[in-house]
C-alpha positions as CSV (number, residue, x, y, z in Angstrom):
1,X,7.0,21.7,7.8
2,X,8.1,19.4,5.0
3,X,5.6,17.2,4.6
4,X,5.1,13.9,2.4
5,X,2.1,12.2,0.9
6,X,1.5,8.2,2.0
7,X,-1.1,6.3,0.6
8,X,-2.7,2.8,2.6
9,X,-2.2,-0.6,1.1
10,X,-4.6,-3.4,1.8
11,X,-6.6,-4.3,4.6
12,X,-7.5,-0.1,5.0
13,X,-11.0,-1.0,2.8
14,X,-14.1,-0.6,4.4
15,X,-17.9,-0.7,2.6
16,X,-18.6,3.2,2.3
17,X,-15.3,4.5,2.2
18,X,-15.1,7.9,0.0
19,X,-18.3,8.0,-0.8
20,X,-19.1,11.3,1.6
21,X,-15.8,12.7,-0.6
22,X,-17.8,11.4,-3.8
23,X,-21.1,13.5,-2.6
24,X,-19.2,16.6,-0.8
25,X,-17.0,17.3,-4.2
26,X,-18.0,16.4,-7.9
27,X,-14.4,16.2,-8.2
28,X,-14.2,13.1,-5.6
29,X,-16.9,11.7,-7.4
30,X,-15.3,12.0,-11.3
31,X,-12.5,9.5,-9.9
32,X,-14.5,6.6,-9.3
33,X,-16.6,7.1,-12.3
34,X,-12.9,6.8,-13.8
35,X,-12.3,3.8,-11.9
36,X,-15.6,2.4,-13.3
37,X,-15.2,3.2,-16.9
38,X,-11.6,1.7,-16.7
39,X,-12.7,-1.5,-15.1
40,X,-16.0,-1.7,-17.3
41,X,-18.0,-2.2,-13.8
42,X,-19.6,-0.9,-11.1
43,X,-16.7,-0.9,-8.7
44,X,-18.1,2.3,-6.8
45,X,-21.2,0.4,-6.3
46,X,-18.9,-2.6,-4.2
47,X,-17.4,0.2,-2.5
48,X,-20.4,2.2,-1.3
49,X,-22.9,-0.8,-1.1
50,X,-21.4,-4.5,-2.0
51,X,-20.3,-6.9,0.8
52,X,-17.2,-6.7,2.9
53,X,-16.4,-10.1,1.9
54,X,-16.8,-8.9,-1.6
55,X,-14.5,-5.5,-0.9
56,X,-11.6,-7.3,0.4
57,X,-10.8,-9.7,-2.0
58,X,-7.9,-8.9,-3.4
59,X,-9.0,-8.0,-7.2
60,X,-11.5,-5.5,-5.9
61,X,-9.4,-4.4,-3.1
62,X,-6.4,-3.1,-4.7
63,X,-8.5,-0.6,-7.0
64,X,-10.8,0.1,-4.7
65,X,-8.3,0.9,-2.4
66,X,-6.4,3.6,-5.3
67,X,-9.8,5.1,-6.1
68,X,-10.6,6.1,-2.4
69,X,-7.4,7.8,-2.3
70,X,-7.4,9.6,-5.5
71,X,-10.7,11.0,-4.8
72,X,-8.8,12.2,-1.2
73,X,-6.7,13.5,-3.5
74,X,-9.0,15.1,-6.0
75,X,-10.9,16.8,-2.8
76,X,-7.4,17.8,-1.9
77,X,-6.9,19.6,-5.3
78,X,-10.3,21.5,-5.5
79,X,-9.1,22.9,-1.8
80,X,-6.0,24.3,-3.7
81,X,-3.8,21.5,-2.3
82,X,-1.7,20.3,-5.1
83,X,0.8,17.3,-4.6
84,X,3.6,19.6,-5.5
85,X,3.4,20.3,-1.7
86,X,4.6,17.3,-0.7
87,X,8.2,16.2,-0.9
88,X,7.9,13.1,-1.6
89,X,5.0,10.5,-1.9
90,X,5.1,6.8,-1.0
91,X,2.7,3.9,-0.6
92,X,2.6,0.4,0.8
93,X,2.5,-2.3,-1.3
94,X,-0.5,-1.4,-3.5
95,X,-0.2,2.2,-2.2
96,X,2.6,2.9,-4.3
97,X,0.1,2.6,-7.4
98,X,-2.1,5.7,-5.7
99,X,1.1,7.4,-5.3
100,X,2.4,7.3,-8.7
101,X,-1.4,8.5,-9.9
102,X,-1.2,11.0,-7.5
103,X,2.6,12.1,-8.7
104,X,0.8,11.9,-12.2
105,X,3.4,9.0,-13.3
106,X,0.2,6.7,-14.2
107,X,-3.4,8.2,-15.1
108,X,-6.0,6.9,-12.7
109,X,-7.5,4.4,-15.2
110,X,-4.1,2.6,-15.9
111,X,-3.7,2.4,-12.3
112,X,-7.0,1.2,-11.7
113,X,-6.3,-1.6,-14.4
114,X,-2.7,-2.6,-13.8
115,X,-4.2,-3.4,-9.9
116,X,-7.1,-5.4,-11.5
117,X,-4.5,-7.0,-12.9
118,X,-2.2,-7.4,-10.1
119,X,-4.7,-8.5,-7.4
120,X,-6.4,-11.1,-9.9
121,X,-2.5,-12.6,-10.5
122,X,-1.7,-12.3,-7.0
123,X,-4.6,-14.3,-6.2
124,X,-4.2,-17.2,-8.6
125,X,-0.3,-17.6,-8.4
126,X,-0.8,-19.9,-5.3
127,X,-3.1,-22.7,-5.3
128,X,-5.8,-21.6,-2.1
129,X,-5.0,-23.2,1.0
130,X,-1.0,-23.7,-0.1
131,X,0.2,-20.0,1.2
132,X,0.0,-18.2,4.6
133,X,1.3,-14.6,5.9
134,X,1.2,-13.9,9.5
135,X,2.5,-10.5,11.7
136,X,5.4,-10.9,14.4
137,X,4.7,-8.4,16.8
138,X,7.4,-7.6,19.3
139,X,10.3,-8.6,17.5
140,X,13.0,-6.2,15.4
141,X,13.7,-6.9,11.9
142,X,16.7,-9.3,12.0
143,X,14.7,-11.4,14.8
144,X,12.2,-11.9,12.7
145,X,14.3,-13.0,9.7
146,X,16.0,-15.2,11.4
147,X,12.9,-17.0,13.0
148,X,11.2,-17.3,9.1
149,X,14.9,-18.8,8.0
150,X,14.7,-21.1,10.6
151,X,11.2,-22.3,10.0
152,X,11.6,-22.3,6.1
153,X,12.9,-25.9,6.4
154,X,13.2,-26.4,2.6
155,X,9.8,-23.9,1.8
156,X,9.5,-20.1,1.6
157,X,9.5,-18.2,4.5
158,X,10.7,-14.5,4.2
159,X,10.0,-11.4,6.1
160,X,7.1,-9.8,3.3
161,X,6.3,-6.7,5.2
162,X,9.3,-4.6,7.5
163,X,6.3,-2.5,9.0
164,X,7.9,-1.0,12.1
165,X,10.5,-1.7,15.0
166,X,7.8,-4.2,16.6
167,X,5.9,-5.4,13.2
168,X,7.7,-8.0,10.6
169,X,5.0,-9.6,8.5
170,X,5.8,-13.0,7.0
171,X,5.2,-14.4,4.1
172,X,5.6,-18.6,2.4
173,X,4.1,-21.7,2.1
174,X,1.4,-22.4,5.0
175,X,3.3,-25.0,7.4
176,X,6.3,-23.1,7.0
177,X,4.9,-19.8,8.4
178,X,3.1,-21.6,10.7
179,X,6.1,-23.1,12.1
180,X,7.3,-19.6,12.2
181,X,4.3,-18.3,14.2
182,X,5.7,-21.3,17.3
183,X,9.0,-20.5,16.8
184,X,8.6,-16.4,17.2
185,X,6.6,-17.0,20.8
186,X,9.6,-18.7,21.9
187,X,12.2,-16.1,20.7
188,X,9.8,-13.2,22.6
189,X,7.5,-12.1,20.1
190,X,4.8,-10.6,22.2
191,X,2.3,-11.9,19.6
192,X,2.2,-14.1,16.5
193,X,-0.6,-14.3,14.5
194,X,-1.9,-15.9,11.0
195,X,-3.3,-13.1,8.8
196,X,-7.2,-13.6,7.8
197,X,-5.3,-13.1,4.0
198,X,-5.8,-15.1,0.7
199,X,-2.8,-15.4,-0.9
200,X,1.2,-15.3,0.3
201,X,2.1,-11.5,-0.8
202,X,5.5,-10.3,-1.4
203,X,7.7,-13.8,-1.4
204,X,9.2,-16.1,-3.7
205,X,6.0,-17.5,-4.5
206,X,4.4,-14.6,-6.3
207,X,6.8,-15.0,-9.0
208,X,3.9,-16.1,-11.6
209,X,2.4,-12.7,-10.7
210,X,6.0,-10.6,-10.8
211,X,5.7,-12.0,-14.7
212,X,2.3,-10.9,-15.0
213,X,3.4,-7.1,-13.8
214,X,6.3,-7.0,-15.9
215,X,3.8,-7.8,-19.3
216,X,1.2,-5.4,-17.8
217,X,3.3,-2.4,-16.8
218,X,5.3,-2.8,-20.4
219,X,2.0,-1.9,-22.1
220,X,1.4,1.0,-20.0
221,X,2.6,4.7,-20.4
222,X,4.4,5.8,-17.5
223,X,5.9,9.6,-16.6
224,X,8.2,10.9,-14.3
225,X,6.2,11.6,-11.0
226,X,5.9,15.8,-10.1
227,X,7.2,14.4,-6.7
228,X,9.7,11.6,-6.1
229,X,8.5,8.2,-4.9
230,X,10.5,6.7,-2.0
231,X,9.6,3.0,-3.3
232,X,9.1,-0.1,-1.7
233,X,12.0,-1.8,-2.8
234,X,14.3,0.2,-2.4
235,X,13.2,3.0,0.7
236,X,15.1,5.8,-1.2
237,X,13.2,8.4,-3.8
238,X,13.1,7.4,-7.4
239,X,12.2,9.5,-10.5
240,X,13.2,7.6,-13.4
241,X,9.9,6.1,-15.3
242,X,12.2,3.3,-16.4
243,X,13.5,2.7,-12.6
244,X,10.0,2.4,-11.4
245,X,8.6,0.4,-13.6
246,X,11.3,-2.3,-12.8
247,X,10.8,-1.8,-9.1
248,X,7.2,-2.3,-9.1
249,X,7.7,-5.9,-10.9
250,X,10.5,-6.5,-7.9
251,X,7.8,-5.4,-5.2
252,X,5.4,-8.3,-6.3
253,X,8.2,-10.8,-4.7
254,X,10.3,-8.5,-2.8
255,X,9.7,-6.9,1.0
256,X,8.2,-3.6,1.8
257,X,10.3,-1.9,3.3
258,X,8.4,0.7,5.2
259,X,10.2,1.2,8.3
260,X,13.3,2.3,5.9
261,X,11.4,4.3,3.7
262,X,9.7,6.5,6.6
263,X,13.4,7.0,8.3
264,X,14.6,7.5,4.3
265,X,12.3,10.6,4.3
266,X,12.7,11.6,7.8
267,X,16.3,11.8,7.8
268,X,15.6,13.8,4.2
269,X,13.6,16.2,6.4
270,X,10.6,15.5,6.3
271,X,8.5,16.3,9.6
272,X,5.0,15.9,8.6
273,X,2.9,12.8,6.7
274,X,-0.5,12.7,5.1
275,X,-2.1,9.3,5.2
276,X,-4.4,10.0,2.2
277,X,-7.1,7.7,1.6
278,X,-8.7,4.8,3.9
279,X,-7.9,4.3,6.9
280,X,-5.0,5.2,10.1
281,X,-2.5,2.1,9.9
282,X,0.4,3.9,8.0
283,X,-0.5,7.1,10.4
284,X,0.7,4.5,13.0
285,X,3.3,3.0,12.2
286,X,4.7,6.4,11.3
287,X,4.7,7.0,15.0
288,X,5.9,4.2,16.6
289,X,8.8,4.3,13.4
290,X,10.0,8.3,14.4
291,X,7.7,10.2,17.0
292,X,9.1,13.2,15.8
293,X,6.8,13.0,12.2
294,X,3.8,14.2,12.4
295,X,0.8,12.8,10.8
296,X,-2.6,13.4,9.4
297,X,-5.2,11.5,8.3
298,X,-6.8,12.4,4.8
299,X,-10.0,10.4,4.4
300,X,-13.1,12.7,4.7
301,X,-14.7,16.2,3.4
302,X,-13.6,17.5,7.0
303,X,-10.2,16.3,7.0
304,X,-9.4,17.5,3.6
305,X,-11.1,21.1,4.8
306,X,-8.9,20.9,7.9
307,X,-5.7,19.3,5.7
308,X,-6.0,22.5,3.6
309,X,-6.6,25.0,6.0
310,X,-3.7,23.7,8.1
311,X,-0.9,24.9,4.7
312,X,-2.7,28.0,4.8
313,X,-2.3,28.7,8.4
């Protein structure tokens, strides 16, 4: 099998997740003592013991989110599972900061800070209350465009997240996507739904924190990933440090385009996918994107055991 490595974005964090790979392997549990030290704070102690509420806002969530996968990905490495056997690695939205630590493009501690940085600017660049996002489930891609052009009506409203063939979420100012939400039921969506979010991700309103990226990811060192990243952007593999930088300022306001990048690497043969870190939502979307991948979650001492022993087989 050619296999590739996808990491979850937020809205996979839960209170306790990695800390059984933190205990089970010292290696799990150097990452989020990495995470710590980079953030100056306890983040592992949110993580194993804080609040939910607390967890998912979006300054903790974001590194929260990379350190659980790491530390996947550290258990992964003391089985003898090196990210050299994947073809390719790719994340959603914040995921694509766990991939590039895990392709060894950023260290774990500039990750761990540049998503401080990017969840805290995400979070202010809307005044609270002004933004909305909400899913369009049971409508293809250029349905769902159409419906958030129709309901922009002089705001932003733009397709955020390209999830899957029945998954568009949407992204703008409050009234617009709501509009959006009424508009969708009548062109057949089978549900549409405001998301329990704070802040209007990936639109033309996260431009104050695009800027903030672009300042934050020019003080950073960055290498060429072991393993091409199939980006957000542009759902085709990139290895150029230069190329990626500029595409992860472009994600901030641009769509995910995850339905492209999983047929991107499927039509590049890959036939298996490791969801490493929290959570199953990439796992399915995988499915309902190409059947004919495979997938395998990556969150636990078990999984990692089994995820290892599977190569070897």
């Amino acid at each position: 099998m050619t296999r590739a490595f996808i990491f979850p974005g937020q809205g996979a964090q839960t209170i306790g997740m990695g800390r059984d790979l933190a205990e089970a392997y010292p290696e799990a549990r150097a990452v989020f003592d990495e995470v710590d030290a980079a953030l100056g704070e306890k983040l592992s102690t949110l993580i194993w013991e804080g609040e939910q509420d607390d967890l998912t806002l979006t300054r903790n969530a974001q590194p929260a989110l990379m350190a659980t996968s790491m530390a996947a990905m550290a258990a992964l490495r003391a089985e003898g599972v090196e990210v050299g056997r994947a073809a390719y690695v790719a994340g959603h939205s914040l995921g694509e900061y766990s991939a590039l630590a895990a392709a060894g493009a950023l260290s774990i501690g500039d990750a761990a800070r540049l998503l401080r940085v990017r969840g805290e600017a995400m979070q202010q660049a809307v005044p609270a209350g002004e933004g909305a996002m909400a899913a369009l489930l049971g409508l293809d891609f250029d349905t769902a465009t159409a419906v958030a052009a129709e309901a922009a009506q002089g705001e932003i409203c733009e397709a955020a997240n390209d999830n899957d063939p029945a998954q568009v979420v949407i992204s703008g100012h409050r009234e617009a996507v709501a509009r959006a939400t009424e508009i969708a039921k009548e062109r057949g969506a089978k549900r549409a739904v405001m998301l329990p979010v704070s802040a209007p991700f990936h639109c033309a309103l996260m431009q104050p924190a695009a800027d903030a990226m672009a300042k934050a990811l020019a003080e950073v060192d960055m290498n060429a990933p072991v393993v091409p990243l199939v980006g957000n952007v542009t759902a085709q593999a990139e290895s150029s440090p230069t190329v990626i930088r500029t595409n992860l300022v472009a994600q901030v306001t641009g769509r995910v385009r995850w339905r492209e990048s999983v047929m991107w690497m499927a039509a590049h043969g890959v036939t298996e996918m490791w969801e490493i870190g929290a959570g199953k939502a990439l796992s399915g979307m995988v499915k309902r994107i190409d059947r004919a991948v495979a997938t395998r979650a990556v969150s636990t001492p078990d999984e990692v055991k089994a995820a290892a022993a599977a190569l070897d087989a």
